[in-house]
Backbone bond lengths (Angstrom), bond angles and torsions (degrees), N, CA, C in turn:
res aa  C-N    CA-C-N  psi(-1)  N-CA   C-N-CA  omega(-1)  CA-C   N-CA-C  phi
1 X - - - 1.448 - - 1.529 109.27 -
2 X 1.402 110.47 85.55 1.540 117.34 -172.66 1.969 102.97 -65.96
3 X 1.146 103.00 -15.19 1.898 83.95 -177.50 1.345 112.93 -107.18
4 X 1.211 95.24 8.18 2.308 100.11 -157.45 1.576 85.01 -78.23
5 X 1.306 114.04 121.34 1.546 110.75 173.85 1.219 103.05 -91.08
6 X 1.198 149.99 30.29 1.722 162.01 126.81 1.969 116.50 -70.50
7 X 1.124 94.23 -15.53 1.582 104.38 -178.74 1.945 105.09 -104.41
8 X 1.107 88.27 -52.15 1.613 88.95 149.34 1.172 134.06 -60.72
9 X 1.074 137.10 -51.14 1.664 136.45 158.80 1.743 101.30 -43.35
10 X 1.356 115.13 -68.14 1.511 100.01 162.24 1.355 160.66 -16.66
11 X 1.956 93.58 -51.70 1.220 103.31 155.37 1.422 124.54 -87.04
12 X 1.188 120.76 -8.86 1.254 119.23 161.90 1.757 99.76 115.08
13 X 1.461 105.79 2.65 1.525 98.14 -164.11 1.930 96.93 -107.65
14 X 0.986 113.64 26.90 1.710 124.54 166.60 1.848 93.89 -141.76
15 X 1.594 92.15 151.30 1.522 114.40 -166.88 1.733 92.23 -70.14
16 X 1.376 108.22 -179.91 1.080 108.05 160.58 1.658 98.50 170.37
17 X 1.692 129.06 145.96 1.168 115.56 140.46 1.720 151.00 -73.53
18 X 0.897 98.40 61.41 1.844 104.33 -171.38 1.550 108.49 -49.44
19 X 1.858 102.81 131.06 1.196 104.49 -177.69 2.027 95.33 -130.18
20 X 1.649 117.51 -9.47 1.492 107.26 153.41 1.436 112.58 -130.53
21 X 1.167 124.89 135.92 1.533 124.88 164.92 1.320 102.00 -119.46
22 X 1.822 106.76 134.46 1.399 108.64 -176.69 1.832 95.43 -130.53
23 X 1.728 106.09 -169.72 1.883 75.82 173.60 1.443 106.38 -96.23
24 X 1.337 104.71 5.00 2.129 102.71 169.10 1.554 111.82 -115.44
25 X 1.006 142.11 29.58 1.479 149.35 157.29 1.759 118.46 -172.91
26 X 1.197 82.20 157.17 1.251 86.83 177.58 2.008 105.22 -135.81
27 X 1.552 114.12 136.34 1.130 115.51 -172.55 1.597 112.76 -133.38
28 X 1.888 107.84 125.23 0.984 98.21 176.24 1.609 112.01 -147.47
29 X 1.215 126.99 -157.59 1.311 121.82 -164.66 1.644 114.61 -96.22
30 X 1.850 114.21 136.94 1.157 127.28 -159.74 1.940 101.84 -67.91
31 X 1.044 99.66 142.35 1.494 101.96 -173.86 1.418 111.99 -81.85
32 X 1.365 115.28 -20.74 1.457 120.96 173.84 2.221 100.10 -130.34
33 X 1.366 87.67 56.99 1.669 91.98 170.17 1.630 112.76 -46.05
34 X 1.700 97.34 140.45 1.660 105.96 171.70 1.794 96.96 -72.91
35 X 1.245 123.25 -29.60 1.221 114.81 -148.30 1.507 91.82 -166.13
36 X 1.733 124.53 140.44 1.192 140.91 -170.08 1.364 104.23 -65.64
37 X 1.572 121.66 117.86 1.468 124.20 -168.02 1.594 104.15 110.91
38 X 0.956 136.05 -17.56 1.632 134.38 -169.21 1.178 106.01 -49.10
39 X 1.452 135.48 132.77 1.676 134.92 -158.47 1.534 75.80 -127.18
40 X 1.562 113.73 165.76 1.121 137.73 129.39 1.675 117.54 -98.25
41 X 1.083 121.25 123.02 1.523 117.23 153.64 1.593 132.84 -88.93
42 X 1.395 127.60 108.42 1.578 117.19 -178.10 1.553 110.94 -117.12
43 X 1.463 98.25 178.04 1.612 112.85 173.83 1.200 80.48 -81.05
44 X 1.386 119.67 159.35 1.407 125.94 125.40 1.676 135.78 -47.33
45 X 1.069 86.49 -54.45 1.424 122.58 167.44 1.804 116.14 -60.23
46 X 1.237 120.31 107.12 1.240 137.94 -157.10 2.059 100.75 -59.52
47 X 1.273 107.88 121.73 1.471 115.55 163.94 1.504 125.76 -163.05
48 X 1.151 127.78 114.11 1.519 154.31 -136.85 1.558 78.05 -61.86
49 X 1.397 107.39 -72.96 2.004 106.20 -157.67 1.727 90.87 -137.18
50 X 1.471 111.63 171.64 1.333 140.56 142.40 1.929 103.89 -11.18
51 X 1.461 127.49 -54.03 1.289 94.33 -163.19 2.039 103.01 -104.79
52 X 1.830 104.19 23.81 1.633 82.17 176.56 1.429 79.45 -128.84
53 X 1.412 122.51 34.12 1.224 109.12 154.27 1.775 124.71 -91.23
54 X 1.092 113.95 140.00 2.273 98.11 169.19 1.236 125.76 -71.05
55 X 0.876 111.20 170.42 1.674 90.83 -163.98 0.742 131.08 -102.78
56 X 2.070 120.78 -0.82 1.250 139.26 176.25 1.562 94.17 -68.37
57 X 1.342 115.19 -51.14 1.628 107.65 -174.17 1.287 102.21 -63.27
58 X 0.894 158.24 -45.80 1.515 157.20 -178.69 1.294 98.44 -40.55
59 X 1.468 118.81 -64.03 1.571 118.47 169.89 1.502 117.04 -18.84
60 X 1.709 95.13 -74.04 1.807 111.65 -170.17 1.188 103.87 -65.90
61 X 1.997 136.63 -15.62 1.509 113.41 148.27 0.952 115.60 -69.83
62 X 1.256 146.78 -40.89 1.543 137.48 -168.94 1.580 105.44 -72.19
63 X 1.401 119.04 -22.40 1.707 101.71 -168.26 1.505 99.94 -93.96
64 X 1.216 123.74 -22.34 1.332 135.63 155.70 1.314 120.19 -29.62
65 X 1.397 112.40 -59.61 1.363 137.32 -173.66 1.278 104.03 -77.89
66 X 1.485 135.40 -45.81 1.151 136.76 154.95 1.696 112.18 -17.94
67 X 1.607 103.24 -73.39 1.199 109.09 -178.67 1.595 118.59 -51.82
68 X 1.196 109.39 -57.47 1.363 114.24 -169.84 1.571 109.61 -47.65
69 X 1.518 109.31 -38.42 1.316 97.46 -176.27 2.030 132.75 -87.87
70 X 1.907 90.15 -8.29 1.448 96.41 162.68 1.765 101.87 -78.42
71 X 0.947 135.27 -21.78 1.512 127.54 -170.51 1.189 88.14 -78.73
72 X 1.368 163.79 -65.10 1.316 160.16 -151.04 1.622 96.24 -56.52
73 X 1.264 126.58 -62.91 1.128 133.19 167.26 1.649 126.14 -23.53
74 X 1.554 79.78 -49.20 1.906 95.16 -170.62 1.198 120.14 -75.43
75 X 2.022 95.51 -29.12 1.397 121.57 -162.54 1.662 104.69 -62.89
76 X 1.497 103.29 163.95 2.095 107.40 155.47 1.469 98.57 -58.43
77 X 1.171 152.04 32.40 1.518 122.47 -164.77 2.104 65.41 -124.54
78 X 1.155 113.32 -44.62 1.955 112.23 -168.88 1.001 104.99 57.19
79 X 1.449 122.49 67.92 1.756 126.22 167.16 1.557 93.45 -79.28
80 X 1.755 98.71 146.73 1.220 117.16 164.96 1.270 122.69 -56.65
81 X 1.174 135.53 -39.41 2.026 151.14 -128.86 1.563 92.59 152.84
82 X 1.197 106.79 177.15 1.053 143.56 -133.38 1.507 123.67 -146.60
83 X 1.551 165.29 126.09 1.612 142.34 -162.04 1.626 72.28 -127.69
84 X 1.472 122.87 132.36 1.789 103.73 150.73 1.725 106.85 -125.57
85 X 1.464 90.03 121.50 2.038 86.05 -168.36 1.741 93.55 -117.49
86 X 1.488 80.92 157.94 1.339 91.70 155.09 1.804 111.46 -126.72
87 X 1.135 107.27 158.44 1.380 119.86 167.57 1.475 123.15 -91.22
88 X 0.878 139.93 46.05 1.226 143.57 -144.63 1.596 115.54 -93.09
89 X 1.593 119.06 73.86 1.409 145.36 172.23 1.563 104.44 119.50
90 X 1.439 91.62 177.83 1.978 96.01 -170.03 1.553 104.07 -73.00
91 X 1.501 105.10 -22.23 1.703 91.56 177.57 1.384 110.40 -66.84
92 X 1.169 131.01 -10.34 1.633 135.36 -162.59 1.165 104.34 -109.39
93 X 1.235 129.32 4.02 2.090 141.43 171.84 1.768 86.80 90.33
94 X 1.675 138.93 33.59 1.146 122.93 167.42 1.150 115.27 -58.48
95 X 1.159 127.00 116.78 1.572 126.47 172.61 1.682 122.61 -122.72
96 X 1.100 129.22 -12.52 1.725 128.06 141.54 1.261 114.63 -106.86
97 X 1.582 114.46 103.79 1.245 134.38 -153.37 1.913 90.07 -72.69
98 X 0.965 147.58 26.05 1.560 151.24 123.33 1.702 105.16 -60.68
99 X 2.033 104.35 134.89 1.196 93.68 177.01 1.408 83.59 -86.62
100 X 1.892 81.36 160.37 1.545 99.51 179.28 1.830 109.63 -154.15
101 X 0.950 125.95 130.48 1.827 134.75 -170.99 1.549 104.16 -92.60
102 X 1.284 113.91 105.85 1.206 110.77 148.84 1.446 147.84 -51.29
103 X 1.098 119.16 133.26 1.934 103.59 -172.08 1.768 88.26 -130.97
104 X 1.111 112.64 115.58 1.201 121.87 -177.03 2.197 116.70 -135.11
105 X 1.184 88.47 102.67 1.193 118.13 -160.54 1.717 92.02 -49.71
106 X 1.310 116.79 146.41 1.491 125.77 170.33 1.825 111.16 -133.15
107 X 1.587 100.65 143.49 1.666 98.18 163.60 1.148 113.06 -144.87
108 X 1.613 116.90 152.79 1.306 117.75 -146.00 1.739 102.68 -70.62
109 X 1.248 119.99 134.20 1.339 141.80 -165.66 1.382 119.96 59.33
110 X 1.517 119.33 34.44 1.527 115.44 153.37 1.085 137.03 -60.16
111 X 1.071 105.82 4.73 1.855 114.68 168.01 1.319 110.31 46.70
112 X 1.280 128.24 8.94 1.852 153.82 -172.94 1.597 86.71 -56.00
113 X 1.817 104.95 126.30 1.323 111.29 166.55 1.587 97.00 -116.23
114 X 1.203 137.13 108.77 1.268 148.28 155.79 1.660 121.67 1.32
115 X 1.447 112.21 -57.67 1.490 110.29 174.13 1.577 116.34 -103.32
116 X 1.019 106.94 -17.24 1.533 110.34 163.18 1.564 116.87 -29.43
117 X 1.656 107.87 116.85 1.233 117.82 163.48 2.007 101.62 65.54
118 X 1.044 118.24 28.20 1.776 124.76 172.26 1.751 93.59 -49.86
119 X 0.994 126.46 -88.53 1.249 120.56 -162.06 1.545 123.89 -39.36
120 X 1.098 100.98 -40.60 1.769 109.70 -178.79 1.386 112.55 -99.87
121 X 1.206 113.23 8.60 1.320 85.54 172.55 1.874 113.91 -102.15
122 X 1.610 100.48 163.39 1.489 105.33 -164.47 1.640 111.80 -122.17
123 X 1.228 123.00 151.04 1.659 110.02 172.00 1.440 105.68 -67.65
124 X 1.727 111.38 138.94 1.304 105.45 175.91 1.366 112.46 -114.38
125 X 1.526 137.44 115.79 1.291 136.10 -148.12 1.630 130.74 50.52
126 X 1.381 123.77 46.38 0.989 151.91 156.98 1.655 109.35 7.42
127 X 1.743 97.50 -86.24 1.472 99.97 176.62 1.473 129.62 -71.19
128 X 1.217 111.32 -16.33 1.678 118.88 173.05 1.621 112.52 -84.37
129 X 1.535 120.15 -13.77 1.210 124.39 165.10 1.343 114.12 -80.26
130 X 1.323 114.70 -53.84 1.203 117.03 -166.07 1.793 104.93 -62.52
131 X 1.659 108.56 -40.54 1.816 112.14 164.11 1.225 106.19 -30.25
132 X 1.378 125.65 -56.17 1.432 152.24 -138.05 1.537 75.57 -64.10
133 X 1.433 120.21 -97.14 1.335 133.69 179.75 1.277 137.17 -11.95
134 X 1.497 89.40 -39.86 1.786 113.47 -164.85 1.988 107.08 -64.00
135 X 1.747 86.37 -54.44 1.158 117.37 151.78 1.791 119.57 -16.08
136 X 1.683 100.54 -79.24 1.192 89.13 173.90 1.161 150.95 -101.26
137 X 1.394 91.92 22.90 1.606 114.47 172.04 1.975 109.95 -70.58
138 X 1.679 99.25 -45.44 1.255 114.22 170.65 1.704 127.95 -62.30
139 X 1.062 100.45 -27.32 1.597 119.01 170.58 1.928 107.70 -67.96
140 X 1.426 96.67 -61.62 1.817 106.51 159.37 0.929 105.41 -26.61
141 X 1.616 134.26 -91.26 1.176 152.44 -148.09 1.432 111.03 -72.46
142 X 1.051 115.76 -28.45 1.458 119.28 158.34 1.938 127.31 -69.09
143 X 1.433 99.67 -24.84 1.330 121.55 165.81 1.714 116.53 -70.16
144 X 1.518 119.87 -49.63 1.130 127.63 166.76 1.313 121.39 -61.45
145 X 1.237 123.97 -27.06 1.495 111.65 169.17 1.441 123.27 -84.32
């Protein structure tokens, strides 16, 4: 998929902040986040939407996302909860035809409206967020054992 700019981030030949690499997804931070912490979750593995994906990978996005969103928790960022969406076709606002899981950090009374301001908005401190995360992914994993 020479145009999927999710297959590019993949191969490594589009930028990106990565805060999980596994060997079936890779997850990193939204370039126009609703909210400080906004993950993307993907396959690696190239799939338009929800129904030409398999469903084991669907799994390893959702457990992905799982994680990402107890690390937000764990993280310095101390999100309350968590939103994890998918967009799944253009009727659903799909707009990088790669499926992809949102992990979008929540705190109690952010008054956060979801599409508010999509176009303009920008990541703000990129690599110190994504630290932020990294952080509490490691805190997780330190919890599970």
């Amino acid at each position: 998929m020479n145009s999927c700019v999710f297959c590019a981030i993949v191969a490594g030949t589009a930028p990106s902040t990565t805060v999980l690499d596994t060997d079936e997804v890779l997850a990193f931070l939204d370039i126009r986040p609703i909210a400080r912490g906004h993950v993307l979750v993907i396959p690696k593995t190239h799939s338009a939407d929800l129904d030409a994906m398999e469903p084991a990978l669907g799994g390893a996005v959702f457990e992905a996302g799982q994680r990402i969103s107890r690390a937000l928790r764990r993280s310095d960022l101390k999100a309350d909860g968590a939103h994890l969406i998918v967009n799944d076709g253009r009727a659903a606002f799909q707009t990088v035809f790669h499926t992809h899981l949102h992990v979008v950090p929540r705190w109690t009374g952010d008054k956060l409206r979801l599409a508010a301001g999509f176009v303009t908005r920008r990541s703000r401190d990129p690599q110190e967020t994504a630290a932020a995360i990294r952080v509490g992914l490691e805190r997780s994993r330190t919890e599970e054992q």
